[in-house]
Each structure stands twice: as C-alpha cells, then as structure tokens.
C-alpha positions, -999 to 999 in steps of 0.1 A, spaced: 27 29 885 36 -6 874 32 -16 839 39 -51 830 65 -49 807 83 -84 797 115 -86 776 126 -111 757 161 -110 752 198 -125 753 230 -120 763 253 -95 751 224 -74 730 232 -39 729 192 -31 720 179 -50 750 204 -37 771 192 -2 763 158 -11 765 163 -22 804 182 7 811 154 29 801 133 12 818 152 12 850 160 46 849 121 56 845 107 36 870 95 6 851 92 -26 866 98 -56 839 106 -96 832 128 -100 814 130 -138 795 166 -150 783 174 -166 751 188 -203 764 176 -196 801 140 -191 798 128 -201 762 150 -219 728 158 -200 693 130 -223 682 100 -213 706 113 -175 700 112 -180 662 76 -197 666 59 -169 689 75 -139 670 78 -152 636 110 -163 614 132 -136 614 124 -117 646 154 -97 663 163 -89 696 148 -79 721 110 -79 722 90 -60 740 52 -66 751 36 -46 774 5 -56 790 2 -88 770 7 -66 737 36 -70 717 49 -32 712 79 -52 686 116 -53 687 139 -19 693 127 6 675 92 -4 674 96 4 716 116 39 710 90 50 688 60 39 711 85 51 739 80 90 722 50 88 715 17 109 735 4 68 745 33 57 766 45 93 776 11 100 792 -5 63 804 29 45 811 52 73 821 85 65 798 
C-alpha cells in the first residue's frame, strides 16, 4: 500500500532520522524535503508556524505534526489499521 507520507526535515535530526527508519522498515514510501536543499528556515517557520521543530510529518496532505505527534498517531487503531505502521 502506498501512503503519501512527506517529511520535512534536516540534517543530523535524531527525530527525523527515526521517523524514516520506521517508515522504511514498515514498508512506507515517503519524500522527504531538506532544511537548506529543498525549502529556507523562513518558508519552514511560515508554513508550520514560529517555533515548529523537526521533522514534520503530513500524510496525505494532512499534517500529522512533529515527532511525537507521528509516534502517537503511529500507535494508534487509524494508522495501525488504514496505513499499516
């Protein structure tokens, strides 16, 4: 099943790098977007809000939030049954 997970993250971030791995290990296909690479601090601050941490996950167009926003939705009946995590 492919969900359409995107990640929005930077280097050396222990949080998105265990998001990924999770992800990876479960058969989940995502894009990740790199802090410097793919968008500025700026545009991060002004789609997420002032304040916003590392990573962020959306799924389907939905922003799920940062770490453990994504562990809890991760555990929870919703992603366990429609997304497989």
């Amino acid at each position: 099943m492919y969900n359409n997970f995107a990640i929005y993250s930077k280097e050396g971030c222990p949080f998105c790098i265990k998001v990924k791995e999770v992800l990876e290990m479960t058969g989940q296909k995502y894009r990740e977007y790199l802090l410097d690479v793919d968008f500025t601090r700026e545009e991060f601050y002004d789609q997420f809000g002032s304040g916003s941490t590392f990573p962020r996950v959306i799924l389907d167009g939905v922003l799920i939030g940062g770490y453990r926003d994504w562990e809890t939705d991760r555990k929870s009946t919703r992603l366990n049954s429609s997304h497989r995590l």
